[in-house]
C-alpha positions as CSV (number, residue, x, y, z in Angstrom):
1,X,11.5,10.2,-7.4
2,X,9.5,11.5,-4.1
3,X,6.9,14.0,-5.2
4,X,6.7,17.4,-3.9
5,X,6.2,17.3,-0.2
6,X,2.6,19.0,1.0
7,X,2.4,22.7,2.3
8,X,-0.4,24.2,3.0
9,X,-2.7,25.5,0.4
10,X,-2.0,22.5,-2.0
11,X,-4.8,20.5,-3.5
12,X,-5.7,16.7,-2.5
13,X,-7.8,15.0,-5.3
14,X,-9.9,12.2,-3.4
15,X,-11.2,9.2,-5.9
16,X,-13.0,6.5,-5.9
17,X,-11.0,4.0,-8.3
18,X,-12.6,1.0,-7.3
19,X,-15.2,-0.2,-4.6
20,X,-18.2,2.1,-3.8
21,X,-17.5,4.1,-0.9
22,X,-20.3,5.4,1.7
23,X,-21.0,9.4,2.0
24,X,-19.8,9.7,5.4
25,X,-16.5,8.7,4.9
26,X,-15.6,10.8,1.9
27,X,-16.8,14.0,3.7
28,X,-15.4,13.2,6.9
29,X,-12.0,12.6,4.9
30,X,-12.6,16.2,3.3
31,X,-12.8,17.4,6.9
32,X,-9.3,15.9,8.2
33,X,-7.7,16.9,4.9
34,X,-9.6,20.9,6.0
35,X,-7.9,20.4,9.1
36,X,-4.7,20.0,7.9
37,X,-5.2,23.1,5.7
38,X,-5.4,21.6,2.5
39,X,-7.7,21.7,-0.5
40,X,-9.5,18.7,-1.0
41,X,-10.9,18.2,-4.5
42,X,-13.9,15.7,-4.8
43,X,-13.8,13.6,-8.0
44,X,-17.1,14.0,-10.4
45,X,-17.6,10.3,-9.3
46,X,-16.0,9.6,-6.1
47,X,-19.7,9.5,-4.1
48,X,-20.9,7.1,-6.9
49,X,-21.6,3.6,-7.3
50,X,-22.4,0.9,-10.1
51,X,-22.9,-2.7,-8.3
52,X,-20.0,-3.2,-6.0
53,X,-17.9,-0.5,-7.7
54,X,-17.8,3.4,-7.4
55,X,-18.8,4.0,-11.0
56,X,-18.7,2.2,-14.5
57,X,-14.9,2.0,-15.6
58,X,-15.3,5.0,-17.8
59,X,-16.3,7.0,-14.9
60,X,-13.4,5.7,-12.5
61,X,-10.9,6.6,-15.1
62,X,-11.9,9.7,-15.8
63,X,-12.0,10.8,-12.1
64,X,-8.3,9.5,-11.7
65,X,-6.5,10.6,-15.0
66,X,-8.3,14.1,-14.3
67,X,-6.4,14.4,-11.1
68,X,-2.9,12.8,-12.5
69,X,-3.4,15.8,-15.2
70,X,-4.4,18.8,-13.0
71,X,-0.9,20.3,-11.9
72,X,-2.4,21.7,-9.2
73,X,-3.5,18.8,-7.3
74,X,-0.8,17.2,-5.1
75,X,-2.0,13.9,-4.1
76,X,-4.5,11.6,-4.6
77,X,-6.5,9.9,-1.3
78,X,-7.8,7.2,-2.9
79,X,-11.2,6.5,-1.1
80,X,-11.3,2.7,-0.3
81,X,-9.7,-0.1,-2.1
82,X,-12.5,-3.4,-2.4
83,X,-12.0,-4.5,-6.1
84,X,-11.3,-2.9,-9.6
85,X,-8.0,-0.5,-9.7
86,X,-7.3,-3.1,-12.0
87,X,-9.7,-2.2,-15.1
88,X,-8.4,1.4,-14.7
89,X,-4.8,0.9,-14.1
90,X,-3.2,0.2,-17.7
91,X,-5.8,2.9,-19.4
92,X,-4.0,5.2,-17.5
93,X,-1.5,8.3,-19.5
94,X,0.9,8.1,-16.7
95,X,3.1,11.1,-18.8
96,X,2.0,14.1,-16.6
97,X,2.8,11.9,-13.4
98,X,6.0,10.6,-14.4
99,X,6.7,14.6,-15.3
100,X,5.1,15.6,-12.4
101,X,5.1,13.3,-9.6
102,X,2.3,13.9,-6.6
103,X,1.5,11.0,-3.9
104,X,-0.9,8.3,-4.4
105,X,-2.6,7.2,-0.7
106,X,-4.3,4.1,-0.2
107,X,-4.0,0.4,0.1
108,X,-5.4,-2.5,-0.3
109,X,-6.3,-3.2,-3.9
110,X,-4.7,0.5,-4.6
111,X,-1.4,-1.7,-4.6
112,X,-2.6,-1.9,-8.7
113,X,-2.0,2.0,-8.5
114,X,1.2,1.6,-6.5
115,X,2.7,-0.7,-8.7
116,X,1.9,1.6,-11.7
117,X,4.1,4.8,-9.5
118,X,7.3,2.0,-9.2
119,X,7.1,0.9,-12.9
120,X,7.8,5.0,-13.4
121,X,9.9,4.7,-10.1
122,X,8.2,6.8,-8.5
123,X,7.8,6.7,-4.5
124,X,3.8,6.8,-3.3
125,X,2.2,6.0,0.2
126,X,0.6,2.9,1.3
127,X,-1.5,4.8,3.7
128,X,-4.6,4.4,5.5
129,X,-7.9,6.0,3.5
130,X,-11.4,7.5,4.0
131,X,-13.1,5.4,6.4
132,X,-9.6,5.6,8.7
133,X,-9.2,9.1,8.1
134,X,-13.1,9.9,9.6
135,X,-13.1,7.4,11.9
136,X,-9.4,7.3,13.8
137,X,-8.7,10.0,16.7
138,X,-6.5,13.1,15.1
139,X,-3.9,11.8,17.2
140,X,-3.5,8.5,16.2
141,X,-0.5,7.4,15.1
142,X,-1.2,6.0,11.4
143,X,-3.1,9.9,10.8
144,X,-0.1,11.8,12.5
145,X,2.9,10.0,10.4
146,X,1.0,10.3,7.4
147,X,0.4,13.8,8.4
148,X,4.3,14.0,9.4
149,X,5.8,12.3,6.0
150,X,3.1,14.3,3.7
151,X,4.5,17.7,4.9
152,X,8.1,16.3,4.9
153,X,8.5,17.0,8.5
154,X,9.8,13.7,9.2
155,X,10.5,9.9,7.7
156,X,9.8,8.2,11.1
157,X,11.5,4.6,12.0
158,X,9.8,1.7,12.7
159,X,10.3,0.1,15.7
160,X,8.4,-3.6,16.5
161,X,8.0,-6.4,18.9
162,X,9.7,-9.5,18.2
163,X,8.2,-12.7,16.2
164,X,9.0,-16.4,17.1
165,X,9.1,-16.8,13.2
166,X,11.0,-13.6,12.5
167,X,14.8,-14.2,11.0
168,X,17.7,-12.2,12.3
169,X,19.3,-9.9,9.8
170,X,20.2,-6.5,8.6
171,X,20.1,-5.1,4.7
172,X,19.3,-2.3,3.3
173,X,17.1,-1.9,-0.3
174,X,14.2,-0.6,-1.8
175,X,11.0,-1.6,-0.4
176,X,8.1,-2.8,-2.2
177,X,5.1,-4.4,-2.0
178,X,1.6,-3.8,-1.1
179,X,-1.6,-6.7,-0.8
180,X,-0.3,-10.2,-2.0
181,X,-3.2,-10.9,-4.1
182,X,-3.2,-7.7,-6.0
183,X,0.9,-8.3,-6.6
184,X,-0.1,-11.5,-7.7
185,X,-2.8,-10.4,-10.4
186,X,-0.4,-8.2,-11.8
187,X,2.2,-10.9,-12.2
188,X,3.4,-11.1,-15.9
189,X,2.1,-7.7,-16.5
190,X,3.9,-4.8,-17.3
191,X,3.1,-3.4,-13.8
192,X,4.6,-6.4,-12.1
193,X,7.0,-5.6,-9.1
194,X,10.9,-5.8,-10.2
195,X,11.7,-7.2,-7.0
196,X,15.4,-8.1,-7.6
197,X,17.1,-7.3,-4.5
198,X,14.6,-5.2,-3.2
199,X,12.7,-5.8,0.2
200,X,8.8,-7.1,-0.1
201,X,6.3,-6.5,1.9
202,X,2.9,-8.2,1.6
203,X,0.1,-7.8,3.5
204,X,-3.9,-9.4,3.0
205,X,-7.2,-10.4,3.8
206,X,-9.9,-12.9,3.6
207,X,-7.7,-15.4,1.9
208,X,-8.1,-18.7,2.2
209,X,-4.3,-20.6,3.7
210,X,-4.3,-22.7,0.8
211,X,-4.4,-19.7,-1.8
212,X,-1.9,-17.9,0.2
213,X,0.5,-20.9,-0.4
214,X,-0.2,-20.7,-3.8
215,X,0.6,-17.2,-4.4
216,X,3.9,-17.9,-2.1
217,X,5.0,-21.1,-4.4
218,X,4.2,-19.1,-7.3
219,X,6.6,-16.6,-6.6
220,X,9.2,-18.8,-5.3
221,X,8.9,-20.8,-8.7
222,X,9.3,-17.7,-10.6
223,X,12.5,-16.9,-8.4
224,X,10.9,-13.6,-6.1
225,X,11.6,-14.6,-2.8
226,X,15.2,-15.7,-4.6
227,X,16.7,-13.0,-4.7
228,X,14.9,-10.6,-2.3
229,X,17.4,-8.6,0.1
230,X,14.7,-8.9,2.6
231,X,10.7,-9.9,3.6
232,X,8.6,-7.9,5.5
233,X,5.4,-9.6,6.5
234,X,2.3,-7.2,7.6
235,X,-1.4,-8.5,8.4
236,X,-2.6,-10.9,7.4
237,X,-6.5,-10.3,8.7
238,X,-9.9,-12.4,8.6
239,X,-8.5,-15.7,7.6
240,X,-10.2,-18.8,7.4
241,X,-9.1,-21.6,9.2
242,X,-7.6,-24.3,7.8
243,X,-6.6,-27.6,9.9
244,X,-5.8,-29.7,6.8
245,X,-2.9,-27.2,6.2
246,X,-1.3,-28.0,9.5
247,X,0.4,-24.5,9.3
248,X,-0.6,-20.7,10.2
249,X,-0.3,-18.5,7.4
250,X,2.7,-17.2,8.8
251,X,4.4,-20.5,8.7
252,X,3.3,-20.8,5.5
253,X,5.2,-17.3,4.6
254,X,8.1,-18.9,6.5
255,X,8.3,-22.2,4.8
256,X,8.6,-20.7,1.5
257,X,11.4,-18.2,2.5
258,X,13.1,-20.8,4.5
259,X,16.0,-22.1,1.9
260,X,17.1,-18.1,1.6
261,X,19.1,-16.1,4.3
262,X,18.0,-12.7,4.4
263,X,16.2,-11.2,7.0
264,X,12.6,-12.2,7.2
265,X,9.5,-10.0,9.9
266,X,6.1,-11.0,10.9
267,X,3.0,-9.3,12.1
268,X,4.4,-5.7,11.2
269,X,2.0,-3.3,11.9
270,X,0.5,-2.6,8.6
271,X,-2.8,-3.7,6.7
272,X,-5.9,-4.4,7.3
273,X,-6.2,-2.9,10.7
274,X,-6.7,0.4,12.8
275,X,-3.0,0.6,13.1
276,X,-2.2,0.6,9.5
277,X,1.4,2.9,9.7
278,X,2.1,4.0,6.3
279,X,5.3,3.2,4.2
280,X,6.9,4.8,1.8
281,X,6.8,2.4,-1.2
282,X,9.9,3.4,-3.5
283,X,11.9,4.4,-0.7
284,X,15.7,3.3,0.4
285,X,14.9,1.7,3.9
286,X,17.2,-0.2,6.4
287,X,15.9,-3.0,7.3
288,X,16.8,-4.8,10.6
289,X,15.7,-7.9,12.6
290,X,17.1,-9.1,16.5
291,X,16.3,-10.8,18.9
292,X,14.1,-8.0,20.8
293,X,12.8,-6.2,18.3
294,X,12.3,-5.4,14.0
295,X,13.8,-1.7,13.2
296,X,12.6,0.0,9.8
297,X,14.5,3.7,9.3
298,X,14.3,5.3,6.1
């Protein structure tokens, strides 16, 4: 299911559902979402904070089930990501959502909340957030396509450079995904990803090379990257070196895909970085790799 698409007038709920987000960002979210002439609704708790989170887990759940209940909000920007979606996610009464489906924005550790939308199959946005939203021109690409796909006046394709580890391929599937170590946490769970011939795209940051193997071999053990139909590999940003690996993390990515034969990308343009374009998670993509360039189209 894609929820409604956005016209004007509609509400946008903006929460903080995990790290502690500064002032500046929230408001100068509420000004971009203004511009776009939308509502913005300010959760009771979205400009608090309790240690390294936004609010005590009471607080962060309240904020987000209130705007899953209220029909007249139509997405949710979730502030910034950091740590602890995960003590809210499975408190969550996803009934009114799965009802009525609106977008869920974000990234990062909002993967938790992504994860929850595709358990209900519903399709949501990994998307930049707050501190993008205030601090990238209007015209940037990552603001203007979510702009674009919110309204519905376009699904753009992705076109991208070349990798010397990328493998040659075309599919088509459902693509899913979001931050590898969130996926991860959630393994076993009754949010983890069905994956089964679906294409995966993972993304992180500040992970050590040796825990990124290990989240790789874990779901290679547990037959993920088995039966994928294809691998799309975004940013992975602020990683520690690692000599006694003898491999990039991207090589690492690659060694543990390398026995299947389905198209494989790296360094697509989306994580932890200005250019963070959003996907549609949920969505029916095709998915192709050549020798001069990686094609996403919806």
């Amino acid at each position: 299911m894609i929820p409604p698409y956005l016209k004007p007038g509609d509400k946008v709920a903006i929460v903080s559902p995990a790290g502690a987000v500064e002032k500046k960002f929230i408001d100068g979210a509420v000004e971009v979402i203004s511009s776009w002439k939308l509502i913005p609704v300010i959760g009771e708790y979205a400009y608090g904070q309790d240690g390294r989170y936004s609010g005590t887990v009471e607080q962060r759940l309240s904020d987000l089930q209130a705007a899953i209940d209220d029909d007249d909000v139509k997405a949710i920007l979730c502030a910034r990501g950091g740590y602890g979606t995960v003590h809210v996610v499975d408190m969550l009464d996803l009934t009114s959502f799965e009802i009525h489906p609106k977008w869920i924005l974000g990234f990062s550790d909002i993967t938790a909340l992504h994860s929850a939308a595709a358990s209900i199959e519903v399709v949501s946005l990994h998307s930049i957030m707050a501190r993008h939203l205030t601090e990238l021109p209007a015209d940037s690409q990552p603001v203007l396509m979510m702009h674009d796909i919110l309204f519905g006046q376009s699904l753009p394709d992705y076109v991208g450079d070349p990798h010397e580890l990328n493998r040659k391929g075309k599919t088509e599937g459902v693509i899913v995904g979001g931050n590898l170590s969130v996926l991860f946490g959630l393994r076993g769970t009754h949010f983890d990803l069905d994956t089964y011939e679906k294409i995966l795209f993972i993304e992180d940051i500040a992970e050590k090379p040796y825990h990124i193997d290990r989240m790789m071999q874990n779901l290679k053990m547990g037959g993920v990257l088995e039966h994928l139909n294809g691998l799309i590999v975004g940013q992975f940003t602020e990683i520690e070196e690692d000599s006694g690996m003898g491999k990039t993390v991207y090589e690492i990515i690659a060694d543990a895909v390398s026995e299947y034969d389905y198209p494989v990308c790296f360094n697509f343009p989306a994580g932890h970085i200005d250019q963070n374009i959003p996907l549609l998670l949920g969505a029916e993509i095709t998915f192709t790799v050549d020798d001069d360039q990686i094609e996403v189209k919806y």
